[in-house]
C-alpha positions as CSV (number, residue, x, y, z in Angstrom):
1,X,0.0,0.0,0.0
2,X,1.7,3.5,-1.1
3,X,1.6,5.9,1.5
4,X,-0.7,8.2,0.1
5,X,-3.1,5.0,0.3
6,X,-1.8,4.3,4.1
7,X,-3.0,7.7,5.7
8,X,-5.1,7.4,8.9
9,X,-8.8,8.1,8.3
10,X,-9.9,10.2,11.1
11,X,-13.8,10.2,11.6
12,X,-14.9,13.7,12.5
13,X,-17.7,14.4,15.2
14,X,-19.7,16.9,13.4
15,X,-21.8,19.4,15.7
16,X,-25.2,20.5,14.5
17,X,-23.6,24.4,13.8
18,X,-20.8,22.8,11.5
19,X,-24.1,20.9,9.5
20,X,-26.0,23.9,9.3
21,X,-23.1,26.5,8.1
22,X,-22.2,23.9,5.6
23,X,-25.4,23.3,4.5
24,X,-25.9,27.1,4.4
25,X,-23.1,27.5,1.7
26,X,-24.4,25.1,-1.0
27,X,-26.6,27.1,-3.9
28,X,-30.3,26.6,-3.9
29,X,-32.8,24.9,-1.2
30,X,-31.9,21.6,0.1
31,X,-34.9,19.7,1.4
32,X,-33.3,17.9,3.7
33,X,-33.7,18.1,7.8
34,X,-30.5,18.2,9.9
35,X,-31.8,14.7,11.8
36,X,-31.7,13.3,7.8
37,X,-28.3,14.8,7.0
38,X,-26.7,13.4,10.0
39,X,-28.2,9.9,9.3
40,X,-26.8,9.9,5.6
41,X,-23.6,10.6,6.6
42,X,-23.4,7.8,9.3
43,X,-24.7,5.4,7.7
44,X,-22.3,6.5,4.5
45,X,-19.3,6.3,6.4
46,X,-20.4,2.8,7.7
47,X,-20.6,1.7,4.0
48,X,-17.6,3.3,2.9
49,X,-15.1,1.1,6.0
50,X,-17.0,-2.0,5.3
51,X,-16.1,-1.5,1.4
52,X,-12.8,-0.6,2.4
53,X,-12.6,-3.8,4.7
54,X,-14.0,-6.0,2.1
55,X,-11.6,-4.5,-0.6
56,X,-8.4,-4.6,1.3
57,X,-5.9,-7.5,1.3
58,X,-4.1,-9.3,3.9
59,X,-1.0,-9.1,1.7
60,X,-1.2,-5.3,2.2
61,X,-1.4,-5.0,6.2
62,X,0.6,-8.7,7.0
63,X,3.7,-8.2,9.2
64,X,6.2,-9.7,7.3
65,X,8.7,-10.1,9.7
66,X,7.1,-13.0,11.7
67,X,8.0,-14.3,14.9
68,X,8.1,-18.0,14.6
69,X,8.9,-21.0,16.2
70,X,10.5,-24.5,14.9
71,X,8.0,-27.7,16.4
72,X,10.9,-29.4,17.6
73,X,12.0,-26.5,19.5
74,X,12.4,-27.1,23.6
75,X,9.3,-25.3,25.7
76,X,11.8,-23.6,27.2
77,X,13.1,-22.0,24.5
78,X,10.3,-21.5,22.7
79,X,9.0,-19.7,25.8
80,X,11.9,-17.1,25.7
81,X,11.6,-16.6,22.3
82,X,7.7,-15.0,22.6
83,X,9.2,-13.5,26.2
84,X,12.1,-11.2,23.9
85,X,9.8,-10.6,21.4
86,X,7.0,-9.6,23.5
87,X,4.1,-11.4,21.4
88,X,1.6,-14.1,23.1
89,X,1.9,-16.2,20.5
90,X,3.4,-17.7,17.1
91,X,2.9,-19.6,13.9
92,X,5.0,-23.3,14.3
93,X,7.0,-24.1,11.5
94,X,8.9,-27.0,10.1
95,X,12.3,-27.4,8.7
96,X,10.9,-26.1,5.1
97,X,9.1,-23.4,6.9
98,X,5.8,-24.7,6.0
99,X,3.0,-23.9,9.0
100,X,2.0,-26.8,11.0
101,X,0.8,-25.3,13.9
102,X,0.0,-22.2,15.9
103,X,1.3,-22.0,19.9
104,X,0.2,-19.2,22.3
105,X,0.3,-18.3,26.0
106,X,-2.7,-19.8,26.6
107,X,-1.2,-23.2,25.4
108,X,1.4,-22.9,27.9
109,X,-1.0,-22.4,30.4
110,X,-2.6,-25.5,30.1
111,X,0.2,-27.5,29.7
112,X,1.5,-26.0,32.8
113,X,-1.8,-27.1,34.6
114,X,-3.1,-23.7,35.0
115,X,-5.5,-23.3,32.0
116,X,-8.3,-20.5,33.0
117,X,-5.1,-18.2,34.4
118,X,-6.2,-14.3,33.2
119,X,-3.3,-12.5,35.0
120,X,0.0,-12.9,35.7
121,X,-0.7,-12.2,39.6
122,X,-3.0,-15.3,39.4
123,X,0.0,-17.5,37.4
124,X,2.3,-16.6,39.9
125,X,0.0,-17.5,43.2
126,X,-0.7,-20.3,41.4
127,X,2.8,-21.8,41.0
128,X,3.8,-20.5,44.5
129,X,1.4,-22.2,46.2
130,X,2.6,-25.4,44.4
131,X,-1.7,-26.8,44.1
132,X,-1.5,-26.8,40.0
133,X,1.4,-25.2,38.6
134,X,4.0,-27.7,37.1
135,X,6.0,-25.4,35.0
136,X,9.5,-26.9,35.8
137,X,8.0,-30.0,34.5
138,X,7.6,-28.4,30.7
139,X,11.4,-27.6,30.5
140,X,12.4,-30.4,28.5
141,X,8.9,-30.6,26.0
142,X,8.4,-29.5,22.9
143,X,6.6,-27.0,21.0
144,X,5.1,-29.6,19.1
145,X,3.4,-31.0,22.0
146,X,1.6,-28.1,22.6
147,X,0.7,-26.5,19.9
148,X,-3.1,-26.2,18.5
149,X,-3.4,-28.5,14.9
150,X,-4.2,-28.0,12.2
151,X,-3.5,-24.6,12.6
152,X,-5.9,-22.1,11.2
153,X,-3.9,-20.1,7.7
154,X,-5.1,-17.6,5.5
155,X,-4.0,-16.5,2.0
156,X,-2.6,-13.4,1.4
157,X,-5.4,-12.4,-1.0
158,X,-8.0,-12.9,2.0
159,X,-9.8,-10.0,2.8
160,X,-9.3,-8.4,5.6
161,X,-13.6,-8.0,6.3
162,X,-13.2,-12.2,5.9
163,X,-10.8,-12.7,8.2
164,X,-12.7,-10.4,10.9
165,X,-15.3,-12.0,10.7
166,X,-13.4,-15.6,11.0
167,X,-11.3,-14.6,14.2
168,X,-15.0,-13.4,15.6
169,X,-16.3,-17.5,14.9
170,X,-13.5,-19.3,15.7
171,X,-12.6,-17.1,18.7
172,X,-8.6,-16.6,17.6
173,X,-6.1,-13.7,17.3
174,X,-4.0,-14.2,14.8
175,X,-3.6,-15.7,11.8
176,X,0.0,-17.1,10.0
177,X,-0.5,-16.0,5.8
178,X,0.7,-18.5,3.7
179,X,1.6,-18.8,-0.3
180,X,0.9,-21.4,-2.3
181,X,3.0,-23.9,-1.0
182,X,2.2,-23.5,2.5
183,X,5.0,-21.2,3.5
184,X,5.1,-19.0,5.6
185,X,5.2,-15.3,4.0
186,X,3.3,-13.2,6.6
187,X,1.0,-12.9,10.0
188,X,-2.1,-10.9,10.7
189,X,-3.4,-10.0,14.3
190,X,-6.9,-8.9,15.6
191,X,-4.4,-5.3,16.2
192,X,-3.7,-5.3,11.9
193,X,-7.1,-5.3,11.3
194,X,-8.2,-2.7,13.2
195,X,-5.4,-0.7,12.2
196,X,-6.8,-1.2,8.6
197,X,-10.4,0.0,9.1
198,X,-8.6,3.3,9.9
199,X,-6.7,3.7,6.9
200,X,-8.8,5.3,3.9
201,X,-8.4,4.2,0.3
């Protein structure tokens, strides 16, 4: 997307006074009430981000830089890998960088016995007080263990209004972007898509 194209759109609150000076300055008699002219224009601009949704791409709001990680990789590692990066979760790869999973924090949770956890507070009492938490246990696993299969892809010609409304069903957050041969190229979050409903064409 150029940058002209990648501008934020920033909706405008109109006041009633703005309406009626504008409408004051257009030639000839509009019949139109100010209640009417404020509905149009909602319900326009509405319309016009769920075209724009529809229209864009994943391809042109991916991240292509992904943060991945290799299903043979140790829990452990794989752990401080999404800990320096500061994401909650990854695509899975294998040795020809094809997707075969997807792995998030959630998935450490339950395989640390504390699935349900919503804080970090609540991890930490939990593993203190020894009643669920079996982290040191996970050291040696794998990813592949873990990890949620088959993992949910998208293409990078998905539209981005699609893939809204499939992380709505399936209840995810992100999605790895794959070409044709299943490799990874690209990954869009629930944060990417909102990001693109404020960007005008």
């Amino acid at each position: 997307m150029s940058s002209e194209n990648s501008d934020a759109c920033i909706q405008v609150n109109f006041s009633d006074e703005d309406i009626l000076k504008a409408m004051s300055e257009i030639p000839g008699h509009l019949d139109i009430s100010l209640g009417d002219f404020k509905e149009i224009y909602t319900k326009a601009y509405e319309q016009a981000i769920k075209r724009f949704t529809r229209e864009i791409r994943l391809s042109e709001i991916m991240t292509r830089q992904v943060v991945s990680l290799y299903q043979d990789d140790t829990l452990e590692h794989g752990a401080m890998i999404l800990a320096r990066k500061n994401v909650s979760g990854a695509p899975v790869i294998d040795a020809d960088s094809r997707v075969v999973g997807v792995v998030s924090e959630k998935d450490f949770f339950n395989a640390a016995g504390v699935g349900g956890i919503r804080t970090v507070m609540e991890l930490i009492a939990e593993c203190l007080s020894g009643t669920r938490c079996i982290v040191s246990g996970l050291r040696k696993g794998l990813v592949r263990e873990i990890m949620r299969k088959p993992p949910f892809t998208a293409s990078p010609e998905t539209s981005a209004h699609e893939l809204a409304d499939i992380f709505v069903t399936r209840n995810i957050n992100r999605a790895p972007i794959i070409n044709e041969n299943g490799i990874l190229i690209g990954i869009v979050t629930r944060t990417d898509l909102v990001r693109s409903t404020l960007r005008r064409p």
